[in-house]
C-alpha positions as CSV (number, residue, x, y, z in Angstrom):
1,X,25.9,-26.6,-3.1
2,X,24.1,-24.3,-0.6
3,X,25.8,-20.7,-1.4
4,X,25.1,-21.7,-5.1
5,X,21.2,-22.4,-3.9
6,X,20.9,-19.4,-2.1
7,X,22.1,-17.7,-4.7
8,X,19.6,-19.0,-7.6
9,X,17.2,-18.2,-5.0
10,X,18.2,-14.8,-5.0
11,X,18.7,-14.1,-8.5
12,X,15.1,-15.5,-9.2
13,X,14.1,-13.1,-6.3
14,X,15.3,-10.5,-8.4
15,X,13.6,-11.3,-11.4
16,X,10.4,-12.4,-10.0
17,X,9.6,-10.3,-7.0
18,X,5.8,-11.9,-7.1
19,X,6.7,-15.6,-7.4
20,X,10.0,-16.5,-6.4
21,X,11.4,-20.3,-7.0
22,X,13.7,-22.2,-4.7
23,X,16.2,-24.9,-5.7
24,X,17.2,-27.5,-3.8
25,X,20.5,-29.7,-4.8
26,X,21.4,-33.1,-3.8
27,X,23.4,-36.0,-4.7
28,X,22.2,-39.4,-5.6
29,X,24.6,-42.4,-6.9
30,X,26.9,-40.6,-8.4
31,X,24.5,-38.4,-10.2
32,X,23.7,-34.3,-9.5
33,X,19.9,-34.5,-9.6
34,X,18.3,-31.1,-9.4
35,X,15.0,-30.3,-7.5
36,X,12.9,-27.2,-8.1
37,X,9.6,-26.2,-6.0
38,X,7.8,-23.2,-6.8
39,X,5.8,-21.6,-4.4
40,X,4.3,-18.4,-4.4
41,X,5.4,-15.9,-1.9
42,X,5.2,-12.2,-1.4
43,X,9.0,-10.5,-0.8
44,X,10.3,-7.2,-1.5
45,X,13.8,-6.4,-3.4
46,X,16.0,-5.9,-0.4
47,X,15.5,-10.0,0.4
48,X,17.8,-9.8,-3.0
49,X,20.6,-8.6,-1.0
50,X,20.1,-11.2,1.8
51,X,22.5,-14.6,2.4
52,X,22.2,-16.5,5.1
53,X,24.2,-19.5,6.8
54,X,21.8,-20.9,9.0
55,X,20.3,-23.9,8.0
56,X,17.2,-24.4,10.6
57,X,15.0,-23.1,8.3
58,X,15.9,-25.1,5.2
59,X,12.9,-26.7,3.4
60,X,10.1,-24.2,4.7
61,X,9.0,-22.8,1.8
62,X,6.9,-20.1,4.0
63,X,10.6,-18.4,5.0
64,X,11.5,-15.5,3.1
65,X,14.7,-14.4,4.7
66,X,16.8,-15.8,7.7
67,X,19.5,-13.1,9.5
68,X,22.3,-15.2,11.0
69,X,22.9,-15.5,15.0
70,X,26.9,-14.4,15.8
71,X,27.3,-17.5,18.1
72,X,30.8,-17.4,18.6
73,X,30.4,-13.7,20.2
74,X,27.3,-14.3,22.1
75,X,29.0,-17.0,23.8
76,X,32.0,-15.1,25.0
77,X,30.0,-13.0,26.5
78,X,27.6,-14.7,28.0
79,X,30.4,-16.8,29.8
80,X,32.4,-13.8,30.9
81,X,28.7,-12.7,32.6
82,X,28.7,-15.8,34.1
83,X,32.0,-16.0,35.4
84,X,31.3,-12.5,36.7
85,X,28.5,-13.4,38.4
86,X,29.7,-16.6,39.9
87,X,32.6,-14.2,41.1
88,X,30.5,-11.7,42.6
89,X,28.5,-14.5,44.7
90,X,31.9,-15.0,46.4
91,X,30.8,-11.9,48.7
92,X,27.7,-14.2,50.1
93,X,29.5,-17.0,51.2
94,X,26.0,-19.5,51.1
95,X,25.2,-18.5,47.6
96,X,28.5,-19.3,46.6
97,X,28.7,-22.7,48.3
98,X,25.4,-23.5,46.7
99,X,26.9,-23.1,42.4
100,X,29.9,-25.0,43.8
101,X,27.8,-27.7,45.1
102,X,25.3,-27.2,42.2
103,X,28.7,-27.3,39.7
104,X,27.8,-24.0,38.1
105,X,30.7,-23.3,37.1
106,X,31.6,-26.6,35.6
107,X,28.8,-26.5,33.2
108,X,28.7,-22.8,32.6
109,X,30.1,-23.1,28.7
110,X,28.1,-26.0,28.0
111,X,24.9,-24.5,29.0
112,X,25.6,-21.3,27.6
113,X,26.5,-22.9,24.2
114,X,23.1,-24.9,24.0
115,X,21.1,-21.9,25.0
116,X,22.7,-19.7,22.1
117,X,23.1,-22.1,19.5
118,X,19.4,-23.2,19.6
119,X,17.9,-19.4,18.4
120,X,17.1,-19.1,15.0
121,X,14.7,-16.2,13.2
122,X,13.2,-15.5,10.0
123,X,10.9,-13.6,8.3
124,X,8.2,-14.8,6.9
125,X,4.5,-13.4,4.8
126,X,2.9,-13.4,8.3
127,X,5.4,-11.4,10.5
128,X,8.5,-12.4,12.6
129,X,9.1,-15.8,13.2
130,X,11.4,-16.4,16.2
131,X,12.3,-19.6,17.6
132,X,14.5,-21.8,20.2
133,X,15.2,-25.2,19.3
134,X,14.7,-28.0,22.2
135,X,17.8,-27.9,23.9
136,X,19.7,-29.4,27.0
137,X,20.1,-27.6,30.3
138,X,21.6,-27.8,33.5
139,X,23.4,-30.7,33.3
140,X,22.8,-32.2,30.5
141,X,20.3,-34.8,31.3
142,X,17.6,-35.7,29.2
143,X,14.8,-35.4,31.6
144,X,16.2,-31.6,32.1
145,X,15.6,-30.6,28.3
146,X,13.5,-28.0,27.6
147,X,11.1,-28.2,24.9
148,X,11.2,-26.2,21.3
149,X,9.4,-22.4,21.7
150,X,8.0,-20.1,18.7
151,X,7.0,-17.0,18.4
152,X,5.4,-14.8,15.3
153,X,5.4,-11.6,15.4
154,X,2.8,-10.0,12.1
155,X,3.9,-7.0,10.8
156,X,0.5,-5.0,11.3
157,X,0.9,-5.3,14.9
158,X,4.0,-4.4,14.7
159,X,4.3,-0.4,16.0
160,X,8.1,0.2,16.4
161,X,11.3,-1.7,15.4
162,X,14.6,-0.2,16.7
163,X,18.1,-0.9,17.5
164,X,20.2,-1.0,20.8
165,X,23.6,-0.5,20.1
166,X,25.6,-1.6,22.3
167,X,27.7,0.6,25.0
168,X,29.0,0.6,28.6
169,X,29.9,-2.7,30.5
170,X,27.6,-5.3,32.1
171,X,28.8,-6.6,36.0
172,X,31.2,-3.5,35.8
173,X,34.1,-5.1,33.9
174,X,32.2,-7.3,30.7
175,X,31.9,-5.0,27.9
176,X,28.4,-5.0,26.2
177,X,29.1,-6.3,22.4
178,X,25.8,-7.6,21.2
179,X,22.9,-5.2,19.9
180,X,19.8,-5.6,20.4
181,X,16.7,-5.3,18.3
182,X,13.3,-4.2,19.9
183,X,9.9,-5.0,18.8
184,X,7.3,-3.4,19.9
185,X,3.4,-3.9,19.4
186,X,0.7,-2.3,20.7
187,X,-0.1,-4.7,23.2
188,X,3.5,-4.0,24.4
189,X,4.8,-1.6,27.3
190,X,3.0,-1.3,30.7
191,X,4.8,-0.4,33.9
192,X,8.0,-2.5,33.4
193,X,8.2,-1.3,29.8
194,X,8.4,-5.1,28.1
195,X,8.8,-5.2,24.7
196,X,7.2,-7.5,22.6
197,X,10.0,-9.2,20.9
198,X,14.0,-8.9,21.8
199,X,16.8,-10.0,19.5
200,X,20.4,-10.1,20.5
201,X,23.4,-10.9,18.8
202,X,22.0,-10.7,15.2
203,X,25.2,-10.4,12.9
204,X,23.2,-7.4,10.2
205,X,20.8,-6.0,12.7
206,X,20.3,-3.3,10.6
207,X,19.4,-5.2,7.6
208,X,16.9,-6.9,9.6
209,X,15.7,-3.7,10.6
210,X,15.1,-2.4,7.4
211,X,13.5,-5.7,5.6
212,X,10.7,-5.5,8.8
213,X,9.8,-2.3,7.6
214,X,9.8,-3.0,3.8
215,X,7.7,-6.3,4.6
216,X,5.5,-4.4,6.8
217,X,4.8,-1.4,4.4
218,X,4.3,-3.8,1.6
219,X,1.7,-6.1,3.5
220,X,0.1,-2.2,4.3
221,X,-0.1,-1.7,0.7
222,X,-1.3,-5.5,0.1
223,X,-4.6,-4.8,2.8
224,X,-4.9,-1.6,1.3
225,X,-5.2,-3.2,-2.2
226,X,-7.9,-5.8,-1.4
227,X,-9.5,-3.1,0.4
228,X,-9.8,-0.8,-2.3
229,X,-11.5,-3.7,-4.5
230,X,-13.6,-5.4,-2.5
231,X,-17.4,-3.8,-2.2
232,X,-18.2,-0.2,-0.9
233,X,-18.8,-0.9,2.9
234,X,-22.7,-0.1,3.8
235,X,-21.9,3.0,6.1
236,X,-20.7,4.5,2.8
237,X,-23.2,2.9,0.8
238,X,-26.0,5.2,3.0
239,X,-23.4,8.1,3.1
240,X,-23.5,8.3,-1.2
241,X,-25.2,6.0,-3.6
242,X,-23.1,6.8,-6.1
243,X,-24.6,8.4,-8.9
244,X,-23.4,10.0,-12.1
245,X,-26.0,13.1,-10.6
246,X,-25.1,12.9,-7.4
247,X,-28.6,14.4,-6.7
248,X,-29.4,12.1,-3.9
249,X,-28.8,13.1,-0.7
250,X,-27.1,12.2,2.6
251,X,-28.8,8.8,4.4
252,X,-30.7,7.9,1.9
253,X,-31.1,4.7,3.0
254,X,-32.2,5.3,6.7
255,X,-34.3,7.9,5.2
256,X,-36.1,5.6,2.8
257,X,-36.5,2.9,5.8
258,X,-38.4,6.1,8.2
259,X,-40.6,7.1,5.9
260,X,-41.8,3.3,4.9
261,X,-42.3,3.0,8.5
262,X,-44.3,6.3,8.6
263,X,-46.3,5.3,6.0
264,X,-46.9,2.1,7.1
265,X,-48.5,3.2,10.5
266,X,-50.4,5.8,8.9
267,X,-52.4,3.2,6.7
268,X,-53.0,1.2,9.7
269,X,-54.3,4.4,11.7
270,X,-56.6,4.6,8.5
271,X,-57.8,1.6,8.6
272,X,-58.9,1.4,12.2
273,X,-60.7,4.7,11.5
274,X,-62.4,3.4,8.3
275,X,-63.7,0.8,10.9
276,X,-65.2,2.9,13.3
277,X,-66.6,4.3,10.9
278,X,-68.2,1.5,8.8
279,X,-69.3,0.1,12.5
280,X,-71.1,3.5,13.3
281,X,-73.0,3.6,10.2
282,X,-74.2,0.0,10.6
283,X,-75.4,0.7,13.8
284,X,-77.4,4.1,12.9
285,X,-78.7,1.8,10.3
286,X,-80.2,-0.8,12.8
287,X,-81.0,1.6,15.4
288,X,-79.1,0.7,18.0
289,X,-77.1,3.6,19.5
290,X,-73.5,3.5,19.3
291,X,-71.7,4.7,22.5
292,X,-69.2,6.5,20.6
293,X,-71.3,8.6,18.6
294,X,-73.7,11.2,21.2
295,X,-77.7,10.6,19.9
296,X,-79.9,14.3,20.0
297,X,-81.2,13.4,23.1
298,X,-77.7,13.5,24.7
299,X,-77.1,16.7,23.6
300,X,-80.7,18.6,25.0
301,X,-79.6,17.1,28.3
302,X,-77.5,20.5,28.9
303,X,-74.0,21.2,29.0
304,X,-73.6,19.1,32.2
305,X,-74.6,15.7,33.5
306,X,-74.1,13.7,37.0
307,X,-73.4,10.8,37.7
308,X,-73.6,8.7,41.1
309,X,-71.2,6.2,42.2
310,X,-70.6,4.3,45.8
311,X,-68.9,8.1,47.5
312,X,-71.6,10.3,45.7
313,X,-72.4,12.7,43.1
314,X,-70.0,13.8,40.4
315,X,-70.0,16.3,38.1
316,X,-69.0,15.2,34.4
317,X,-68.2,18.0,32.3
318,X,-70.2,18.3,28.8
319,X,-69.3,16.5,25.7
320,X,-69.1,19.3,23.7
């Protein structure tokens, strides 16, 4: 039932690049009962060409592809890296003594087995979902588990996606078989070079390789879309108003503001004078001086007058 799922999901893939369906089968008394669930989701064509055997992801409808782990080669040569290792602690007598005691190498394939078998990854609208499954460790125990771990990558982080191939030998005599993918963001790097996200032992590494890039170019295209229709930002708004003319000029906008502001001081700067002056008048009216305004008998007092204070006698220079 599952290959023949897949491949109605595929096919509808194909057909329906913006809305793709997923079909579930499943027995029930005898009876084939058939259960579709449509969901909208956002894939490019090369998910078309895409099968996968891993079932940890079944029933997400968010998961738009899933690239197969090659377990059975990732554990051989994990084990033979293991046994290598365990070999070359021979040459330190007390490290040795302490895996035998520890029984390393009595639970070597076991751990090694339920540390490969519990990564799964997918790709989803949102980026790179990678995860391990809970899973047993050491010895087995159930207070030794250690707890399930995810991590999503999104593809407009995402700044480099390349392959490791695989070449020379690892502990000298264990040949390096697994290649390795490398993620890289922009938060990635630094002195010991850490990349973001690695992925080893990925059966199509290179078809993984190339749907990241296709998903990450087409959610590029997506942003740039709802960018493109969405309202003219207000830099460029005060940059051009958009005229069929064109006859307005750079900054309008800040311009316009400036010269409100001008204006508005200016009328207040008015005002206060139209005060004085109103005041001045009144007061010439009732006869009483105003001490802004000099009176004749000011002026015949010379071009100089003095004035005392507590140190003495200063000279004040005319008001004309």
């Amino acid at each position: 039932q599952k290959p023949f799922v897949r491949f109605l999901d595929n096919l509808l893939v194909l057909t329906m690049p913006d809305c793709s369906e997923y079909a579930g089968l499943s027995c029930g008394d005898g009876q084939l009962r058939e259960t579709l669930v449509v969901h909208t989701r956002k894939a490019p064509p090369e998910v078309g060409d895409i099968a996968w055997e891993d079932g940890f992801f079944d029933g997400d409808s968010e998961v738009i592809a899933v690239f197969d782990f090659d377990y059975a080669t990732m554990e051989s040569f994990y084990q033979n890296v293991g046994v290598a290792y365990i070999a070359a602690s021979a040459l330190y007598p007390p490290l040795f003594g302490l895996a035998l005691v520890s029984l390393v190498p009595c639970f070597l394939r076991r751990n090694v087995k339920w540390s490969v078998n519990a990564q799964h990854v997918a790709l989803t609208p949102d980026g790179i979902r990678f995860v391990r499954d809970r899973r047993k460790t050491c010895w087995g125990l159930t207070c030794m588990d250690a707890g399930r771990t995810s991590k999503t990558v999104p593809y407009d982080k995402i700044t480099d996606c390349d392959i490791e191939e695989p070449a020379g030998n690892t502990c000298i005599c264990v040949k390096n078989v697994l290649a390795t993918v490398n993620i890289d963001t922009a938060s990635s790097g630094g002195p010991h070079q850490k990349h973001e996200l690695q992925i080893s032992g990925l059966k199509d590494p290179h078809g993984f390789k190339r749907l990241v890039w296709a998903m990450k170019r087409m959610n590029v295209g997506h942003v740039s879309s709802l960018g493109a229709s969405s309202a003219v930002p207000p830099v460029a708004s005060s940059i051009s108003r958009g005229g069929d003319n064109g006859a307005e000029g750079v900054g309008t906008n800040e311009i316009n503001h400036t010269g409100d502001s001008v204006a508005l001081l200016l009328r207040e700067i008015r005002d206060e004078l139209r005060e004085l002056r109103r005041a001045g008048h009144h007061a010439f009216a009732a006869g009483t001086p105003n001490p802004l305004v000099p009176t004749p008998s000011d002026v015949n007092k010379g071009n100089k007058t003095k004035a005392s204070d507590e140190t003495g006698d200063v000279e004040l220079p005319s008001l004309d």
